[in-house]
ROBAKE-539056 format. One record per residue (C-alpha): x, y, z. Coordinates in Angstrom, 2 decimals, padded with zeros to 5 digits. Layout:
// residues N
<atom xx="X" yy="Y" zz="Z"/>
...
***
This chain:
// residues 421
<atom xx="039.61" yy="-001.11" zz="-062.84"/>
<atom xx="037.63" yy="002.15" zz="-062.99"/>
<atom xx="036.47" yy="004.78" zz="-060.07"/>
<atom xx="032.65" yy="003.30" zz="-059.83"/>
<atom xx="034.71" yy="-000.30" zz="-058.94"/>
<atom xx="036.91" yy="000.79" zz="-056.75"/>
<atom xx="034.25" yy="002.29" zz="-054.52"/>
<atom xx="032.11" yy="-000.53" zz="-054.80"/>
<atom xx="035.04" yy="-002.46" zz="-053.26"/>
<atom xx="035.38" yy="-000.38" zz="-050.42"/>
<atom xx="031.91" yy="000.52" zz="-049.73"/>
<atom xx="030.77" yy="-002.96" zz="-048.35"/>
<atom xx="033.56" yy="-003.08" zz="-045.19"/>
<atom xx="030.75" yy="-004.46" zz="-043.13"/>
<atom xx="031.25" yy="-007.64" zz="-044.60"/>
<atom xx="034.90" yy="-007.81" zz="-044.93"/>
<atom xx="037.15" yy="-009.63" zz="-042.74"/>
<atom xx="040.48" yy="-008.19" zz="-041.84"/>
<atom xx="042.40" yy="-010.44" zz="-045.05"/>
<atom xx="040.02" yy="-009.02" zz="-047.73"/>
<atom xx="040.85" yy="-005.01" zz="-046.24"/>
<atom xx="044.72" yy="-005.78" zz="-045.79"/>
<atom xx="044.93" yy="-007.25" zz="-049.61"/>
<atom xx="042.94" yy="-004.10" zz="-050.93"/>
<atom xx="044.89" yy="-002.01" zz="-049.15"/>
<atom xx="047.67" yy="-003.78" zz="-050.89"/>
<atom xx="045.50" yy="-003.26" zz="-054.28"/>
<atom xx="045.20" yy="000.58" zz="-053.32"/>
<atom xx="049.78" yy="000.67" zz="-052.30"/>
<atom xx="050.22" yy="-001.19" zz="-055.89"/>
<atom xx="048.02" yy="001.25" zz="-058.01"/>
<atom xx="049.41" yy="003.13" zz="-060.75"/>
<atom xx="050.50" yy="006.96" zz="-060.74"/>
<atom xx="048.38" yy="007.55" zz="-063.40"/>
<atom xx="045.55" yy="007.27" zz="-060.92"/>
<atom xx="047.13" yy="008.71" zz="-057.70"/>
<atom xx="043.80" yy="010.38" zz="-056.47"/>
<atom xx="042.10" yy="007.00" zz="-056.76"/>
<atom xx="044.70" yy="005.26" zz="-055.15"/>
<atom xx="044.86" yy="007.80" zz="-052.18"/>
<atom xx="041.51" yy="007.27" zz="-051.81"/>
<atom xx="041.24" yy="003.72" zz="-051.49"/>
<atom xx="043.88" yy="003.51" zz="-049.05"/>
<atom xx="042.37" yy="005.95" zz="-046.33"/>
<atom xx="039.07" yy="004.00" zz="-046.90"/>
<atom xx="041.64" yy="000.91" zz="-046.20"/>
<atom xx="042.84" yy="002.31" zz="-043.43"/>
<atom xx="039.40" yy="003.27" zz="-042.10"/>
<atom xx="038.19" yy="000.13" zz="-041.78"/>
<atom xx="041.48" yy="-001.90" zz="-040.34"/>
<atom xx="041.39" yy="000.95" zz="-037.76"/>
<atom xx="037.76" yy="000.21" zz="-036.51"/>
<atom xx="038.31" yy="-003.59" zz="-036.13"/>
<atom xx="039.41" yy="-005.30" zz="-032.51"/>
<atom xx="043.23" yy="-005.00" zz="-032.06"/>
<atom xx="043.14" yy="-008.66" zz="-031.43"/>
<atom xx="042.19" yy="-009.19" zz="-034.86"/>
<atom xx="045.09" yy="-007.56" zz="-036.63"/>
<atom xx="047.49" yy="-005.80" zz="-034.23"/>
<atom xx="047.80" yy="-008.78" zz="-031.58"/>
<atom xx="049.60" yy="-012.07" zz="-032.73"/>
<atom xx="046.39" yy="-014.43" zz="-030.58"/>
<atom xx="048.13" yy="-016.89" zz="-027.93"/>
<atom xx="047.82" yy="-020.24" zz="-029.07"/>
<atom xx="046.01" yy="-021.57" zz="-025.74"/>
<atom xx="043.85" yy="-019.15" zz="-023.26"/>
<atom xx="042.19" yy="-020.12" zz="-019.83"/>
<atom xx="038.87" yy="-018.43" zz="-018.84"/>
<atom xx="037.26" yy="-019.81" zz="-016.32"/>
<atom xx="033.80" yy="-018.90" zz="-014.33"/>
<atom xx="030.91" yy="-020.04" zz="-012.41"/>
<atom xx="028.56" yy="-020.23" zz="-015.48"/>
<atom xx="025.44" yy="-020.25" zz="-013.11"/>
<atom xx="021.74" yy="-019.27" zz="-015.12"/>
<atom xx="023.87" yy="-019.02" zz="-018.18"/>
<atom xx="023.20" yy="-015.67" zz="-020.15"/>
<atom xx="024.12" yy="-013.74" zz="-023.39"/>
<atom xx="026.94" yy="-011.97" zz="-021.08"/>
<atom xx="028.46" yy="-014.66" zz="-020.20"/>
<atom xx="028.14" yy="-015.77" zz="-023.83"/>
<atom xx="029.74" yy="-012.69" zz="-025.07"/>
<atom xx="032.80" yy="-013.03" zz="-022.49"/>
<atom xx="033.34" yy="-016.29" zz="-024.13"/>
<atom xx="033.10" yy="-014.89" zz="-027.65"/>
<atom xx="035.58" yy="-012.16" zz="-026.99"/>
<atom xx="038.00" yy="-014.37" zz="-025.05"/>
<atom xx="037.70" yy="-016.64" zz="-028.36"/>
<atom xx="038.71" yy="-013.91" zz="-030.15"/>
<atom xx="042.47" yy="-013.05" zz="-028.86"/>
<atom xx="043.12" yy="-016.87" zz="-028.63"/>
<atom xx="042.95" yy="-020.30" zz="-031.14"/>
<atom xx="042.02" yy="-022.55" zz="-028.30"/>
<atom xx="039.91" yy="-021.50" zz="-025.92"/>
<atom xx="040.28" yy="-023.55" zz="-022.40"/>
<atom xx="036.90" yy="-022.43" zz="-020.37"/>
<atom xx="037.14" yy="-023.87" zz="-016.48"/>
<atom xx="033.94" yy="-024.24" zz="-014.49"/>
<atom xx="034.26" yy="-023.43" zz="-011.07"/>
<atom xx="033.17" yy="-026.35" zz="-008.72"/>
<atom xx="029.97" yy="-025.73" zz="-006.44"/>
<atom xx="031.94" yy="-026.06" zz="-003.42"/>
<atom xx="034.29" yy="-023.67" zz="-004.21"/>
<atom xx="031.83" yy="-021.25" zz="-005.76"/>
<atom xx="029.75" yy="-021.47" zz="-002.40"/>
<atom xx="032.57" yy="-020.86" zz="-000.01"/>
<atom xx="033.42" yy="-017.60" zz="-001.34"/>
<atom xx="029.93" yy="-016.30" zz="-002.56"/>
<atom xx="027.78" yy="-018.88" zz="-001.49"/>
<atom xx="025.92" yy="-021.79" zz="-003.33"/>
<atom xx="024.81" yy="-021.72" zz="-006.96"/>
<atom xx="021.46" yy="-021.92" zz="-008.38"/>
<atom xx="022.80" yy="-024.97" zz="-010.83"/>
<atom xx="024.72" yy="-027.91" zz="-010.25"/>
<atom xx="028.66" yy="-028.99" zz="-011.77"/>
<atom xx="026.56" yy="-031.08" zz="-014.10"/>
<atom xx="024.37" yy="-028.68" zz="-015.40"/>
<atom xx="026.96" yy="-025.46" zz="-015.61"/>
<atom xx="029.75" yy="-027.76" zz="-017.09"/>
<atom xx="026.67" yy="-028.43" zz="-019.79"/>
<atom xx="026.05" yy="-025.57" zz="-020.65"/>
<atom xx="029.67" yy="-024.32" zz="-021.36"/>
<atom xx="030.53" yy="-027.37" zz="-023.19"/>
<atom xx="027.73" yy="-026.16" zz="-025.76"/>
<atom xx="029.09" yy="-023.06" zz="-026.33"/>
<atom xx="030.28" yy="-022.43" zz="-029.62"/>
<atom xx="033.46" yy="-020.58" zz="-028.71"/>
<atom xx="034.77" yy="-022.90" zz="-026.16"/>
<atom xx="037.50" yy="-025.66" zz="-027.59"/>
<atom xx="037.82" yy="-027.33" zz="-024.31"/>
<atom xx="036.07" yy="-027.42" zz="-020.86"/>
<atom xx="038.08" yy="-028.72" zz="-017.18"/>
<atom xx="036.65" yy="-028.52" zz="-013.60"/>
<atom xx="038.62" yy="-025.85" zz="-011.54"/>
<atom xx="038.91" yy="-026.96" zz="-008.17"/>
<atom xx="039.20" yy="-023.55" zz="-006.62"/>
<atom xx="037.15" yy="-020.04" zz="-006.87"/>
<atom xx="040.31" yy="-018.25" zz="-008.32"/>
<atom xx="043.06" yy="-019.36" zz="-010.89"/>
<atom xx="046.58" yy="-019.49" zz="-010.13"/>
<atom xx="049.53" yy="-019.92" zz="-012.61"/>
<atom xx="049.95" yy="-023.34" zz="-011.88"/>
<atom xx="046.44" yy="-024.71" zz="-012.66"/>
<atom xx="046.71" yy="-022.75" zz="-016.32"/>
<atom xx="050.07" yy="-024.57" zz="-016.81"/>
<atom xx="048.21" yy="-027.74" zz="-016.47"/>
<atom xx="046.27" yy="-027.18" zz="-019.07"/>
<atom xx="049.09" yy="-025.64" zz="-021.07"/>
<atom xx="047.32" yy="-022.10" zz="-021.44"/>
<atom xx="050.00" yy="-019.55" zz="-021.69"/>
<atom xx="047.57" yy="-016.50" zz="-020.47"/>
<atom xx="044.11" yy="-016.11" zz="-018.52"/>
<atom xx="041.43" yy="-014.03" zz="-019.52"/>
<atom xx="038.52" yy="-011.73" zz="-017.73"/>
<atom xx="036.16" yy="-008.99" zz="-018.03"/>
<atom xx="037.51" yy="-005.59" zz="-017.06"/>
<atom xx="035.23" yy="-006.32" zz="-013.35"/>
<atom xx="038.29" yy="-007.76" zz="-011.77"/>
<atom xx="037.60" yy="-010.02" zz="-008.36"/>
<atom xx="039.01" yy="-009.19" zz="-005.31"/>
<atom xx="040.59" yy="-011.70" zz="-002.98"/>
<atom xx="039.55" yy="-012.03" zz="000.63"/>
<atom xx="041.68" yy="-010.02" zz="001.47"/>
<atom xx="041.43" yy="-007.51" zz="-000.53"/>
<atom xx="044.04" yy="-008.00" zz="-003.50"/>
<atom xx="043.68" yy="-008.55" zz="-007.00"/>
<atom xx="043.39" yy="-012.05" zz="-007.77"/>
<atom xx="044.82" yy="-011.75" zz="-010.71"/>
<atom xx="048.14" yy="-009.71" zz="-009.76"/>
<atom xx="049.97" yy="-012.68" zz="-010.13"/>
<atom xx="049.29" yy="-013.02" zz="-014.18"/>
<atom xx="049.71" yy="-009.51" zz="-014.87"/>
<atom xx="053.17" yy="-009.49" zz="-012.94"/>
<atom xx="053.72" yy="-012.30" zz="-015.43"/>
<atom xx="052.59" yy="-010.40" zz="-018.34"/>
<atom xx="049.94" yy="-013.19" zz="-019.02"/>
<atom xx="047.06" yy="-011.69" zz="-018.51"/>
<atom xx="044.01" yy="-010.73" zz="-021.34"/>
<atom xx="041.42" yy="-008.27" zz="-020.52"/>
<atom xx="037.67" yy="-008.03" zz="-021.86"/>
<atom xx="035.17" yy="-005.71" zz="-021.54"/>
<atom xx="032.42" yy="-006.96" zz="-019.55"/>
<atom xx="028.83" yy="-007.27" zz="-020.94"/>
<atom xx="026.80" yy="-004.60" zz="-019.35"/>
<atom xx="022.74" yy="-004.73" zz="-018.98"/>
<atom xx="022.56" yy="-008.29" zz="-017.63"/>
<atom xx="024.28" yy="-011.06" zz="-014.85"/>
<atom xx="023.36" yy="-013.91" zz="-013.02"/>
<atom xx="022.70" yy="-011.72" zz="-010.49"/>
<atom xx="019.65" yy="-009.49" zz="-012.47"/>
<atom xx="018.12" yy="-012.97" zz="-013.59"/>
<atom xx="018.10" yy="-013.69" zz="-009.71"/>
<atom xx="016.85" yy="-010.49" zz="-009.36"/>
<atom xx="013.91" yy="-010.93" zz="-012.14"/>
<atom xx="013.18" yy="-014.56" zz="-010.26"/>
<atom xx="012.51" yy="-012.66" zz="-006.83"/>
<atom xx="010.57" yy="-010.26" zz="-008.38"/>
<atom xx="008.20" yy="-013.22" zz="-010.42"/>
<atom xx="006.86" yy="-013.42" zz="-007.13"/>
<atom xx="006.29" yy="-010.12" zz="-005.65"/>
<atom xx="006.23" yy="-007.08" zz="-008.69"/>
<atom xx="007.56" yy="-007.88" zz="-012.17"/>
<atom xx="008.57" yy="-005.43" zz="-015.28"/>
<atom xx="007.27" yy="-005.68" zz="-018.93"/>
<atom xx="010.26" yy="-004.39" zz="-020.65"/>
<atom xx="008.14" yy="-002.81" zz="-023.46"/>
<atom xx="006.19" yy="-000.42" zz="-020.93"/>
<atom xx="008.58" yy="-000.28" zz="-017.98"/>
<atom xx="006.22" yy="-000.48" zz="-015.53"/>
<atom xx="005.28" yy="-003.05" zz="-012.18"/>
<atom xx="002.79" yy="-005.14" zz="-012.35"/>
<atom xx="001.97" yy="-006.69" zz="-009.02"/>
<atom xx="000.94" yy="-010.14" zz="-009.24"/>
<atom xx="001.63" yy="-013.10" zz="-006.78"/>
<atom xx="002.36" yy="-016.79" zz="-007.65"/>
<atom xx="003.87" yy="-019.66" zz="-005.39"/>
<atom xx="001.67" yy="-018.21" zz="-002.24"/>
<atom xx="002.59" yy="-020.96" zz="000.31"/>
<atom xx="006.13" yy="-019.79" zz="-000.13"/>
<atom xx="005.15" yy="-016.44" zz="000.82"/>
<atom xx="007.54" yy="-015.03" zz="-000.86"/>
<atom xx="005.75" yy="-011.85" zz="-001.42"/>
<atom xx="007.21" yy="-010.88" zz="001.51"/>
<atom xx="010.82" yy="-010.71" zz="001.04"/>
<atom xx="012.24" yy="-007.15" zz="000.99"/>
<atom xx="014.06" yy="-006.62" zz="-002.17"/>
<atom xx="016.04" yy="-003.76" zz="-002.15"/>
<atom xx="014.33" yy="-000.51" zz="-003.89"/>
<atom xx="017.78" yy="000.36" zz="-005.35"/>
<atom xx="018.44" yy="-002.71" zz="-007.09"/>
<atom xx="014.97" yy="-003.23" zz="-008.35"/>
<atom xx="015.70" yy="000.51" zz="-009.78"/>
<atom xx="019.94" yy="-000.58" zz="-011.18"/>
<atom xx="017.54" yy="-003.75" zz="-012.85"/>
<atom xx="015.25" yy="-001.41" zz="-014.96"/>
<atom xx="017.09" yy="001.12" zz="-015.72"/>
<atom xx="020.24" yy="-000.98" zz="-016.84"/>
<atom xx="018.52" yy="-003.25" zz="-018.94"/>
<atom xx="020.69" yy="-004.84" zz="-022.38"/>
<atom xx="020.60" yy="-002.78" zz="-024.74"/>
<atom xx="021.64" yy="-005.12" zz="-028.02"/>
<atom xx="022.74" yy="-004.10" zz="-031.55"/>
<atom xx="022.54" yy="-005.19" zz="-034.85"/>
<atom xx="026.50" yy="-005.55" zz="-034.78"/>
<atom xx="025.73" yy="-007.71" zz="-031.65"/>
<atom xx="023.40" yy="-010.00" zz="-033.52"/>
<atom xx="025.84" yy="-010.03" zz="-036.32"/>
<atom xx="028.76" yy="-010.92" zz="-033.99"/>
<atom xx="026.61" yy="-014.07" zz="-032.20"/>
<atom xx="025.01" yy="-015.47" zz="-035.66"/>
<atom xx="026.63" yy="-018.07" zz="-038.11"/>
<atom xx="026.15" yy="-016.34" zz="-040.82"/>
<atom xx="025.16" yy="-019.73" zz="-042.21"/>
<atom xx="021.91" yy="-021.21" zz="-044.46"/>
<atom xx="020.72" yy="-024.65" zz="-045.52"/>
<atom xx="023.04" yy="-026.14" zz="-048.74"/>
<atom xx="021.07" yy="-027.61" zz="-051.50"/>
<atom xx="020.37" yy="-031.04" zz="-050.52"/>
<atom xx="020.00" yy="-030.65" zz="-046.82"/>
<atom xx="017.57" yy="-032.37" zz="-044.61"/>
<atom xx="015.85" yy="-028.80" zz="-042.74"/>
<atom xx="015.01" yy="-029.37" zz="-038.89"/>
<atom xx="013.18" yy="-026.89" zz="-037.54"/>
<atom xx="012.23" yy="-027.00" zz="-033.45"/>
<atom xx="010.52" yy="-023.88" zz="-031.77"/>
<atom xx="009.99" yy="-023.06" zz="-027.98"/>
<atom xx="010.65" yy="-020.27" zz="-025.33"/>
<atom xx="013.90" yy="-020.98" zz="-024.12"/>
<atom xx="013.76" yy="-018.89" zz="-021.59"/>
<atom xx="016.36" yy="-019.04" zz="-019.05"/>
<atom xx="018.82" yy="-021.84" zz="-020.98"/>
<atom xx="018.84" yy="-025.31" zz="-019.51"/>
<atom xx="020.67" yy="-028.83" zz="-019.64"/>
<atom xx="016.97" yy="-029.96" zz="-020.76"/>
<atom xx="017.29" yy="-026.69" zz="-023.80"/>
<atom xx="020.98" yy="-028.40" zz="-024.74"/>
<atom xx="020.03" yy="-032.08" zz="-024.88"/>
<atom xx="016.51" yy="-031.67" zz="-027.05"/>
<atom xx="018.75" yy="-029.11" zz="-029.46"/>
<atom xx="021.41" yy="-031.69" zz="-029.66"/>
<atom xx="019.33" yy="-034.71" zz="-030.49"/>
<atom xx="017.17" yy="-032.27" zz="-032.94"/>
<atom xx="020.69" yy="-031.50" zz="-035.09"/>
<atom xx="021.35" yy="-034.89" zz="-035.14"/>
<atom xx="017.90" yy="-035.44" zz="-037.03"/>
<atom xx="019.08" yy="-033.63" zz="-039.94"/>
<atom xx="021.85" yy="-031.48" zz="-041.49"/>
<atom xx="020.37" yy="-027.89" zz="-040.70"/>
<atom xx="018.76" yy="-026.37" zz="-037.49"/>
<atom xx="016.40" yy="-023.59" zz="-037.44"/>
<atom xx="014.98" yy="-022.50" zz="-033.99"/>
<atom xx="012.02" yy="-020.78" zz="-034.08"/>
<atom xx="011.96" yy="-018.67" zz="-030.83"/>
<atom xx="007.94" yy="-017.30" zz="-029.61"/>
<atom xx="007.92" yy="-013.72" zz="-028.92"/>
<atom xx="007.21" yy="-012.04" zz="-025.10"/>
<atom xx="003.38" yy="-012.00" zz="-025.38"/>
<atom xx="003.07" yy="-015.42" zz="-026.83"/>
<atom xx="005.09" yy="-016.88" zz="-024.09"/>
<atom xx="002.91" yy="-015.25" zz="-021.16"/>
<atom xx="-000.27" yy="-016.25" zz="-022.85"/>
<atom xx="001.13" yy="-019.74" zz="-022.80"/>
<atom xx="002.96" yy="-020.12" zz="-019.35"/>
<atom xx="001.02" yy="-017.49" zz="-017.79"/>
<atom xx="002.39" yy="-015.57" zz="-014.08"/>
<atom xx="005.30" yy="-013.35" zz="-015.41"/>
<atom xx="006.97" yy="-015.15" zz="-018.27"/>
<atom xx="009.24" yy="-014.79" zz="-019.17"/>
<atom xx="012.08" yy="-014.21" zz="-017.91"/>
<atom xx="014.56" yy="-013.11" zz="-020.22"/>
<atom xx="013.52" yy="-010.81" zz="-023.41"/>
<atom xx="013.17" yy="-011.99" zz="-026.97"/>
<atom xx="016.72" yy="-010.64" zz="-027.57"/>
<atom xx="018.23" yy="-012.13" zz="-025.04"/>
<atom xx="016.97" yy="-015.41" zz="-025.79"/>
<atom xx="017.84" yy="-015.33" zz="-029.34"/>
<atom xx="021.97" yy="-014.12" zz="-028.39"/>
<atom xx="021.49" yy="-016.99" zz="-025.62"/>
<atom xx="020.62" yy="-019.91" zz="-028.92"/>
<atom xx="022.84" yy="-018.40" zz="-031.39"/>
<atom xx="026.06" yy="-019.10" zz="-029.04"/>
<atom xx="024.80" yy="-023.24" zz="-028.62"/>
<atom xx="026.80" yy="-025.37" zz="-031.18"/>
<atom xx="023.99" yy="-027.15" zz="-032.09"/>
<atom xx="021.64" yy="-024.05" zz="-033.80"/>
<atom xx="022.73" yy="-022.62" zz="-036.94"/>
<atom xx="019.84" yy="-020.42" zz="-037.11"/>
<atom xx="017.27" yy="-018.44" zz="-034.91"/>
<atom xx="013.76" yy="-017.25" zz="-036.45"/>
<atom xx="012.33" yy="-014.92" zz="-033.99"/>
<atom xx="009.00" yy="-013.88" zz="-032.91"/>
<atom xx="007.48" yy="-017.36" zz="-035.04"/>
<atom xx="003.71" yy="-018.27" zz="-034.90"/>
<atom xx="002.81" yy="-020.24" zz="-032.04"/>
<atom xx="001.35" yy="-022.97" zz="-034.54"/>
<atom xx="003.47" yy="-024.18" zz="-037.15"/>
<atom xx="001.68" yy="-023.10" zz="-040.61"/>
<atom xx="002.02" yy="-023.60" zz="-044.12"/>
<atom xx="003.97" yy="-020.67" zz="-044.71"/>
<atom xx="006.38" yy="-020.80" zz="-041.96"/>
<atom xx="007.14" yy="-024.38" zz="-043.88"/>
<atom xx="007.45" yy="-023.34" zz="-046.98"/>
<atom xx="009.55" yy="-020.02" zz="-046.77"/>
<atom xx="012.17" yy="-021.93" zz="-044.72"/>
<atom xx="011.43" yy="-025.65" zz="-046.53"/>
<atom xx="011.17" yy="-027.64" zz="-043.25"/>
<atom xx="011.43" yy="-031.16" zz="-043.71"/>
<atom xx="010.99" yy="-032.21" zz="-040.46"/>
<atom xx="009.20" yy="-030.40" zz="-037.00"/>
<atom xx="010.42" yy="-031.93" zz="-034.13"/>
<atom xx="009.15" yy="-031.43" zz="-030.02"/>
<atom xx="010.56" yy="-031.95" zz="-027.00"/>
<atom xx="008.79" yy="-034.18" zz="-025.01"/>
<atom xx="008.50" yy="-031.61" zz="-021.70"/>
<atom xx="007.20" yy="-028.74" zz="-023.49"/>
<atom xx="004.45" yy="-026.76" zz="-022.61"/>
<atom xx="001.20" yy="-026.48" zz="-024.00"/>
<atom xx="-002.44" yy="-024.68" zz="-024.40"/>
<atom xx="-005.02" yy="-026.66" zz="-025.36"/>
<atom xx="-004.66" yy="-025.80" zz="-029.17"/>
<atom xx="-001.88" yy="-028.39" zz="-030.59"/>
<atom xx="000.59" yy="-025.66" zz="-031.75"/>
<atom xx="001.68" yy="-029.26" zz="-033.94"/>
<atom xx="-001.33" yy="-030.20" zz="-035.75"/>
<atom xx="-000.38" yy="-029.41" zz="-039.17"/>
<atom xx="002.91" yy="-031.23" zz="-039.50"/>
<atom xx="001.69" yy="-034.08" zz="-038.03"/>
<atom xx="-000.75" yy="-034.04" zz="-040.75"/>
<atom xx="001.36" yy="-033.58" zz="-043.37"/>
<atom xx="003.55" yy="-036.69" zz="-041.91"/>
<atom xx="006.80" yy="-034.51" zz="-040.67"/>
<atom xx="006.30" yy="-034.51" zz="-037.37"/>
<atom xx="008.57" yy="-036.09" zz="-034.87"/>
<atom xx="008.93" yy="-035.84" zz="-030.99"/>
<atom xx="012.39" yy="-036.23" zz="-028.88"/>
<atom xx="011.61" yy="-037.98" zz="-025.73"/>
<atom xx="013.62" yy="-035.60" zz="-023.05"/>
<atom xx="016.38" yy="-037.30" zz="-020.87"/>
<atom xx="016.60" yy="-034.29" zz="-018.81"/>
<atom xx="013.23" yy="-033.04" zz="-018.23"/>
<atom xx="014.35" yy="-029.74" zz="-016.53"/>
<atom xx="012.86" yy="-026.88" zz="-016.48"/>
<atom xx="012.80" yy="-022.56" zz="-015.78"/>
<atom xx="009.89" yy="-023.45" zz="-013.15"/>
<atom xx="012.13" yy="-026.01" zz="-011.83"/>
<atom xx="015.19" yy="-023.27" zz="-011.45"/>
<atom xx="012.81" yy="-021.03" zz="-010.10"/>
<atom xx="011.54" yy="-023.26" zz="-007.45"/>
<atom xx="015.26" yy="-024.05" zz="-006.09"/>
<atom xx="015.81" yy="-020.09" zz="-005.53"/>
<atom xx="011.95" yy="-019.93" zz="-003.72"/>
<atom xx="012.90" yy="-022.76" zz="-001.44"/>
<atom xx="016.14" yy="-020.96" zz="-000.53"/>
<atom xx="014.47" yy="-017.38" zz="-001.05"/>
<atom xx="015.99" yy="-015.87" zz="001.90"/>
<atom xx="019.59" yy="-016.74" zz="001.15"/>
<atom xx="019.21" yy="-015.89" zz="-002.41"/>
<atom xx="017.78" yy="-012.34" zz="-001.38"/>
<atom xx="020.26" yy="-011.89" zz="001.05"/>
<atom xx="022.79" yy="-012.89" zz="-001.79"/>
<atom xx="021.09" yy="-011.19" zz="-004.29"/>
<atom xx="020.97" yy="-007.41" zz="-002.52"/>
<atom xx="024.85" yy="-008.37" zz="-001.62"/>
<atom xx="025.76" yy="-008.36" zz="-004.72"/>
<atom xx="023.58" yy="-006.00" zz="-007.16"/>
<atom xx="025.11" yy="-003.30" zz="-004.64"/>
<atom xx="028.81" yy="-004.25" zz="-005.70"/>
<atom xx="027.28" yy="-004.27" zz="-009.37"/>
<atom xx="025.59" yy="-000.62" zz="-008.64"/>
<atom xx="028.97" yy="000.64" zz="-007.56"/>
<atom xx="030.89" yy="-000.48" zz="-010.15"/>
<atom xx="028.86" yy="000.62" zz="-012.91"/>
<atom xx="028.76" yy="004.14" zz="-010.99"/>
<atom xx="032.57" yy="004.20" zz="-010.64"/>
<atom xx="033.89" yy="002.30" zz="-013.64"/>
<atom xx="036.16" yy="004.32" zz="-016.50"/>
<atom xx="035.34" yy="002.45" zz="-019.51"/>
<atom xx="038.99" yy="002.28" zz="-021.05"/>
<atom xx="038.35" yy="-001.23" zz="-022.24"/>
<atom xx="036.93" yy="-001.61" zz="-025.52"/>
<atom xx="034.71" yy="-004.37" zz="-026.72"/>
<atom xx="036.11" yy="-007.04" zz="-028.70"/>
***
């Protein structure tokens, strides 16, 4: 093996996995005297790269069965990424979803019901198993149950009501597994963004208000959100990574021989409706693409202050659903020639509740004969969310200020040892 291979080896460590750098490192430990320099240097480039991957990966034997559990309300790319991290320093993941009831009594009601949260974390990607957890916080016994030998959460550890940690009790036990949280987005900024819809609303690209007014007999428009909040929402939007992309996608393309499926949409703000019509589409064929529309498309199409939730966000949100093995973003609001050839779609399908201008965004693959609609079971929708928080605006806002003030305070105060999975 000469110096030019050697390097080669070592120079790609974005792609290796923690086996390929532990058996060149091996390679480097085995090589011959004669090339000491060579060998010296391969192992410090060996070393390098095992020292820059998540100790859970390498330095951490993973428990065999770890409980997370959570309200899983308006489902986002944080919540997502808790799951993906608590995935990683575990082989089955055990996610409980916190009963409404519970949920209510010690923050008050969620936007979703059981039904639709327990949805939605079943079709994650990173969850093996999902149970109904009676109460708000865990306790050892109820992870014994489910034979889990640790719990996991972010580094924003809850409170009790009376002020303890509620999760004393599993660190005392040495069973505890900490994350870091997802900054840049919560249930509670989506809330946040939902107020707003009605009253003054961001473009993300511009980062400015834009006063508009929708839902007037609500009258809305005249619910004081708090300046400071509307202030924590702008300035701490996501900011996403191409190692964040990389860490949510399958890595995965069509095998010669597959039947291609291809379904576009907003998917903004992710829905039992979203799951259901992605579900049936996989089953239509071997490989999913999801063609996702970008910001301005969707706004020219739904109109008010659509949507929601950014182009990145949305495409983390569809990479972590079981169903989608790949995203295409930013695709042409009418399905064209090219966008079937490049990705050889053998069949467009549509869900029966989606939304549309008067140009049929479907015309050509109906013409060409690979068309196909899925009649929707669950015809939710993000207007429908949106309605259930403007019929109980003044509990949400009062909810909604609560809580983005606890989130202000402990960005402001928090020390950052924890390092991202």
């Amino acid at each position: 093996m000469d110096q030019n291979n050697l390097h080669t080896l070592f120079f790609i460590d974005h792609i290796l996995k923690n086996e390929q750098a532990q058996k060149i490192q091996q390679l480097a430990n085995e090589y011959s005297a004669e090339n000491a320099h060579i060998r010296d240097m391969a192992k410090e480039q060996a070393d390098l790269f095992l020292s820059q991957l998540p100790i859970s990966s390498y330095g951490e034997e993973k428990v065999k069965r770890l409980y997370f559990d959570g309200c899983f309300d308006l489902m986002h790319s944080g919540h997502f990424n808790a799951l993906r991290q608590a995935k990683e320093l575990c082989e089955t993941l055990v996610v409980g979803v916190i009963k409404s009831d519970a949920i209510a009594k010690a923050k008050g009601p969620p936007i979703m019901t059981d039904e639709e949260r327990l949805a939605l974390a079943s079709a994650c990607k990173w969850v093996d198993e999902v149970v109904v957890q009676e109460t708000y916080d865990p306790t050892i016994e109820q992870i014994d149950r489910h034979s889990c030998s640790h719990v996991a959460h972010g580094d924003d550890l809850v409170q009790t009501a009376d002020g303890k940690d509620a999760y004393q009790p599993f660190k005392d036990a040495k069973r505890m597994k900490i994350f870091k949280r997802t900054e840049g987005i919560s249930t509670t900024d989506i809330v946040g963004r939902m107020l707003l819809m009605t009253k003054e609303v961001m473009w993300e690209e511009k980062k400015v208000f834009q006063k508009q007014t929708i839902v007037e007999a609500s009258n809305i428009n005249q619910l004081d959100i708090d300046q400071a909040s509307i202030e924590q929402t702008l300035n701490n939007k996501i900011l996403n990574t191409t190692r964040r992309i990389m860490q949510f996608s399958n890595n995965k393309k069509p095998k010669s021989g597959d039947k291609i499926v291809y379904i576009d949409g907003s998917f903004d703000i992710l829905h039992q409706g979203h799951v259901d019509v992605l579900r049936k589409a996989k089953e239509m064929g071997d490989f999913l693409y999801v063609g996702v529309y970008d910001n301005e498309t969707i706004n020219k199409i739904k109109g008010k202050n659509y949507p929601i939730l950014n182009l990145q966000e949305r495409v983390l949100n569809l990479l972590a659903i079981k169903y989608v093995d790949e995203v295409i973003m930013g695709v042409p609001y009418k399905v064209n020639e090219q966008l079937i050839k490049n990705f050889k779609i053998d069949l467009v399908v549509e869900g029966s509740c989606s939304q549309k201008t008067s140009e049929d965004p479907y015309e050509l693959p109906i013409k060409l004969g690979i068309y196909k609609q899925i009649k929707a079971v669950n015809k939710q929708t993000a207007d429908q969310l949106i309605e259930r928080i403007v019929s109980n605006r003044l509990r949400f806002l009062e909810k909604y200020n609560s809580r983005k003030k606890k989130e202000i305070n402990f960005f402001e105060n928090h020390d950052y040892k924890v390092e991202e999975i």
